[in-house]
N, C-alpha and C positions, 0 to 999 in steps of 0.2 A: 748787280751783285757779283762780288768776286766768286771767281769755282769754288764748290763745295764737296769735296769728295771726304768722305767719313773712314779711307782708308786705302791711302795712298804708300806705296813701295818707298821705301824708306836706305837711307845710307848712313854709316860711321866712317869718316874718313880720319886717319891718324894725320899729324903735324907732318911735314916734309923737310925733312932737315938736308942741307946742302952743304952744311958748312965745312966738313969735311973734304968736300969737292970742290971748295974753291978756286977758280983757274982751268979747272978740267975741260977738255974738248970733250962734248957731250959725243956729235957726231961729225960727220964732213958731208954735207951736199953740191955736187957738183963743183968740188972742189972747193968750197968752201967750209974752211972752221966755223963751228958753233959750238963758242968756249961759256963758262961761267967766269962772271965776272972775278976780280979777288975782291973776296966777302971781308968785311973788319970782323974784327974778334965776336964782335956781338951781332951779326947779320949770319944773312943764309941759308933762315929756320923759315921755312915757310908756312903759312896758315893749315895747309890742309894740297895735297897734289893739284888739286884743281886751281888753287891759286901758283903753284907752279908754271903749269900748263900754260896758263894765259892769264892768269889775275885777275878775272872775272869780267878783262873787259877786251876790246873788239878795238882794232888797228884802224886808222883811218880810212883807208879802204874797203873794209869789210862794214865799220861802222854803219848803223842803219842811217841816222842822222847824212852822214856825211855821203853815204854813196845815194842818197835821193837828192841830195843837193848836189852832188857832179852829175846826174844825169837828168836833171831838170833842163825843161825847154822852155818854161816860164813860171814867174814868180822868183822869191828870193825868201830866203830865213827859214828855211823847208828845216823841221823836227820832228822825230817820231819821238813818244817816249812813253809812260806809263803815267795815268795819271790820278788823282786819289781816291777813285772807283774801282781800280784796278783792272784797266779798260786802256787798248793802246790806243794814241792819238795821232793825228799828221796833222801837223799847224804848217801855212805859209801865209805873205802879204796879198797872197792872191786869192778868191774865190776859186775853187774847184770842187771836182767830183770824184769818189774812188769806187773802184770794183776790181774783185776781185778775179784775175784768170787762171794761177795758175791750179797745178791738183791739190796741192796741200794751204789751206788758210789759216797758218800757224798766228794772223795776230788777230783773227776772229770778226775781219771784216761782214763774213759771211756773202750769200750767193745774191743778192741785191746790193746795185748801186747807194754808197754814201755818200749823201751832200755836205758840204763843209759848212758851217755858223759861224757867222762872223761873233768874236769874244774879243771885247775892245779893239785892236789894232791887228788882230789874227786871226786868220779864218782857219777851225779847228773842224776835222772830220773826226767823228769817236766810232772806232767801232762796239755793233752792237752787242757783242761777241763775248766770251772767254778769251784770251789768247793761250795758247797751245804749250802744253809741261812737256817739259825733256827736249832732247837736242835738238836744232833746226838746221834742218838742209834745206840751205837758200836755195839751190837746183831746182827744188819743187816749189818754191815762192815765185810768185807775178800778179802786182797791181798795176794797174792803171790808172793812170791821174790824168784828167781831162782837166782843162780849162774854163770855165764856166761863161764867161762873157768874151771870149775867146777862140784860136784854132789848135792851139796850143797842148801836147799829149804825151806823154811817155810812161814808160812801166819801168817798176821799179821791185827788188833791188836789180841794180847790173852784175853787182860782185858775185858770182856763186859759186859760194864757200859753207862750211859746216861750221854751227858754232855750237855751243857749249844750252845755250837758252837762251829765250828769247830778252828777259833780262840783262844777259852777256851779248848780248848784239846790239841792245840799246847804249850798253855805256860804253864810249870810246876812251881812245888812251887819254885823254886828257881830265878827264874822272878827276876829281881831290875830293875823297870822301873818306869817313869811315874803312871802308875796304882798299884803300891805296894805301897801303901797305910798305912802299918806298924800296920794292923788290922787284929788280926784272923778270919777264916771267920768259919763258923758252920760247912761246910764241915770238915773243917781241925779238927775244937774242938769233933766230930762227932769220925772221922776214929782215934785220939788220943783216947779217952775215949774206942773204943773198944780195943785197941791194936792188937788184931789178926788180924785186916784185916786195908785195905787203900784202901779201893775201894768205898767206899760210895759217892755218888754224890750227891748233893742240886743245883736245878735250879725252873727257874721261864719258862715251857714249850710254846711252840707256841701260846697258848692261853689266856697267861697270869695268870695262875693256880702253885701255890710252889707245887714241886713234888721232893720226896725223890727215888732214886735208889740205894737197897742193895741186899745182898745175905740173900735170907729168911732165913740160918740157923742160921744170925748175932741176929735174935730177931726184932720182932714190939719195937716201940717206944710208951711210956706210958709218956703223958705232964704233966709238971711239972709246967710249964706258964701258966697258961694261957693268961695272958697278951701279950707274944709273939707267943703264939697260935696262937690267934685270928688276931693280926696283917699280919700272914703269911696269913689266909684264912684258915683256919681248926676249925673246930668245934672239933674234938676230937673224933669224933664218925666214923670218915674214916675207912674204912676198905683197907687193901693195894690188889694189885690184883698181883697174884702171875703165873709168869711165867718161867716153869721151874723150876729153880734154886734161882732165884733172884722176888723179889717183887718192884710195883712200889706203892709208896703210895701218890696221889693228893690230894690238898686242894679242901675241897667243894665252897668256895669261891675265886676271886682274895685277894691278900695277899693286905689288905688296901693299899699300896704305888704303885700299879700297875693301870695304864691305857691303855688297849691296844683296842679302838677301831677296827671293824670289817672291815672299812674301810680306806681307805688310806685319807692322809688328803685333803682340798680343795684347799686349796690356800697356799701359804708359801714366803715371801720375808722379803728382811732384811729393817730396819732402822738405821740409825746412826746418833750420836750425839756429833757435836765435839764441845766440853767444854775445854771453855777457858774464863780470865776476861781479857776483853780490854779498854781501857782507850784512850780517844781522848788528842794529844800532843796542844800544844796552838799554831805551828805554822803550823800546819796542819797535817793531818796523822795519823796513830794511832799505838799503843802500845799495847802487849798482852801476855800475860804470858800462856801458853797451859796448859791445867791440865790431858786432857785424852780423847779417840774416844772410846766410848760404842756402841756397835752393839747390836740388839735387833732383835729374831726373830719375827714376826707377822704370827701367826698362826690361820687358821680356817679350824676346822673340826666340824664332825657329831658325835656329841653322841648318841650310838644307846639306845632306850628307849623301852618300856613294848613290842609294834607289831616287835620290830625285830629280827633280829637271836640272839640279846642278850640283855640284859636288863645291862645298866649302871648305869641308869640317876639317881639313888638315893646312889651308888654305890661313884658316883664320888662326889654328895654334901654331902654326910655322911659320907662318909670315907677320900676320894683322898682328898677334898680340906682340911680338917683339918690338914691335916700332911702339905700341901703345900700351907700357907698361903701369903699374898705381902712380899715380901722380903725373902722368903722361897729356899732353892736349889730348881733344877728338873733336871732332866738327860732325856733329847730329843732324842729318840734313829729317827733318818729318817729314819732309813732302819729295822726294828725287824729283830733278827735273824743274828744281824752284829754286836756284840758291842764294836767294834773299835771307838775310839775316831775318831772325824773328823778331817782330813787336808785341808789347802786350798795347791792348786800345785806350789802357790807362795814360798809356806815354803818346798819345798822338794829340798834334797840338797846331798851330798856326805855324812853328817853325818848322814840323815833322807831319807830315800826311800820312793816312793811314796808309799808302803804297802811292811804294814809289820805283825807282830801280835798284835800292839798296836795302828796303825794307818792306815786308807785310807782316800786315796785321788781321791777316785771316784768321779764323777762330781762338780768337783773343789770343793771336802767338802759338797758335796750336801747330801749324804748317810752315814754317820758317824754319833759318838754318841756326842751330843754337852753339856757341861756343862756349864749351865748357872742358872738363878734367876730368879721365876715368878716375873713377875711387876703387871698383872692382881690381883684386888681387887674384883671384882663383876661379877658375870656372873648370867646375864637374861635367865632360861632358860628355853624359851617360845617356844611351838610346831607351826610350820608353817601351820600347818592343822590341823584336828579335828582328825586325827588320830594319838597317841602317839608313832610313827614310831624311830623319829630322832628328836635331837634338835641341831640345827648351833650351834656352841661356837666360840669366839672368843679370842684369846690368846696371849699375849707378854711374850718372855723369854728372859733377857739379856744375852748372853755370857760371859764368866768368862774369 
């Protein structure tokens, strides 16, 4: 069964518009530019910052797929991926065995050895597991792949890097789905502009804070934006924190287009709207030409304000609602830590699995990420008590 959490932390992420910044030198790492492309008149808008960051998918080197296939010592056609259980898998042409070593079992192998079933012409291990919501630090990943009629062994991944979710680590740059989008994302302009390396990561961490993963000997980053500095939540003055090998370097702010209250939301059900012009016949009965059913989430949560574990409330009228004005995109993630598009289980079919790496269909579309359009124009946001703890908000997002 896929995880079933009845109230998971929750994000609104606003559109990420670039277009304006076309051409710009984001920043310079070790003397290299990291420009944005020049965008055509109609490019540059991106889904939501996360698809800025990295497009939701993972560089060949970082890729899970592809960095168990370069550090294989036997077999061939080595996959991990997600498969319609919603349960990660490792397929190769060879029999083998996995276990897990390292601290964290982000894809829910769990603490006993799995034997691999032969499925037609591939021998698949499934874990027995959940695998793991919100960001994955590979550092703390280490399986082991044994050889089964063999001597043959190695742990995997090699790459250790931060990614975004386990999800975003499954799907590499070679993706053609629904979410490829046909927009470079910083990630990619990032690991090109260095050329020696492919491993640098850009995500938006569990808390909602842009956070860069490299190898310290690639060089800090000296901004060149500021305009999409400060967008991201950097002041410029960060200092990155180096571990090892590799540094992690946070924004000291959420990146303007991010809302990730601290708590789960209050309330959540749908509206709809079936739009159609009808006309009364003269001998009775009536006439109707259908034009469209609009579904609308109605949303209320807590904005946490000044006495709580985090201060939003000037955050979200200062920053969040100017990027995401009436009529504005937002990206509804229900679940943080899952940024799979939602399915409803009506739509799942022989071409569309209930989960995959681009969709779930956990509670009928309950936990997925929904694209839709604020309608919300005004929000009152008056403290319930004399203590500036939390403010209720109130929220409609159409669906797209």
């Amino acid at each position: 069964m896929p995880l079933n959490n009845p109230a998971p932390n929750f994000a609104l992420l606003t559109s990420f518009d670039m277009r304006g910044q076309a051409s710009q030198t984001v920043f310079t790492r070790n003397g290299n530019a990291v420009a944005l492309p020049a965008y055509a008149s109609d490019e540059g808008h991106f889904e939501d910052v996360l698809f800025f960051l990295n497009g939701r998918i993972s560089s060949a080197t970082v890729n899970a797929t592809d960095n168990t296939d370069t550090i294989s010592t036997f077999g061939a056609d080595w996959s991990v991926s997600i498969n319609s259980s919603d349960k990660v898998q490792i397929s190769s042409d060879t029999e083998f065995e996995i276990t897990h070593t390292g601290t964290t079992d982000a894809l829910g192998f769990g603490s006993s050895t799995v034997s691999s079933v032969l499925v037609g012409s591939e021998y698949i291990a499934t874990a027995p597991n959940d695998w793991l919501r919100g960001v994955v630090t590979l550092d703390d990943l280490s399986y082991r792949i044994d050889e089964v009629l063999g001597s043959g062994t190695f742990n995997t991944p090699a790459v250790k890097a931060d990614v975004q979710d386990v999800p975003t680590w499954l799907r590499s740059s070679s993706t053609s789905d629904a979410d490829a989008f046909g927009l470079t994302s910083l990630q990619a302009l990032d690991n090109t502009a260095t050329s020696i390396a492919s491993d640098i990561t850009w995500l938006i961490n569990d808390d909602g804070f842009t956070q860069c993963h490299y190898r310290t000997s690639l060089g800090d980053i000296t901004w060149n934006s500021t305009a999409i500095r400060d967008a991201l939540g950097f002041t410029g003055d960060e200092v990155p924190v180096v571990d090892g090998t590799v540094s992690r370097l946070t924004s000291t702010y959420k990146s303007h287009s991010v809302l990730l209250p601290s708590r789960p939301y209050q309330s959540h059900h749908l509206r709809v709207e079936n739009l159609s012009q009808s006309r009364r016949k003269i001998g009775g009965g009536y006439v109707s030409n259908y034009i469209g059913t609009y579904i609308t989430s109605v949303l209320r949560f807590d904005l946490d304000a000044l006495l709580d574990s985090q201060d939003d409330y000037r955050h979200f009228a200062n920053k969040w609602l100017k990027l995401c004005s009436e009529g504005e995109r937002v990206s509804f993630y229900q679940s943080w830590g899952d940024s799979r598009r939602a399915l409803i289980t009506a739509d799942v079919n022989a071409d569309q699995p209930a989960y995959d790496d681009l969709y779930t269909s956990e509670n009928n579309g309950e936990l997925g990420r929904v694209r839709g359009t604020l309608l919300s124009a005004q929000f009152d946001l008056t403290y319930p008590s004399r203590l500036k703890r939390r403010v209720p908000v109130n929220m409609e997002i159409e669906h797209l």
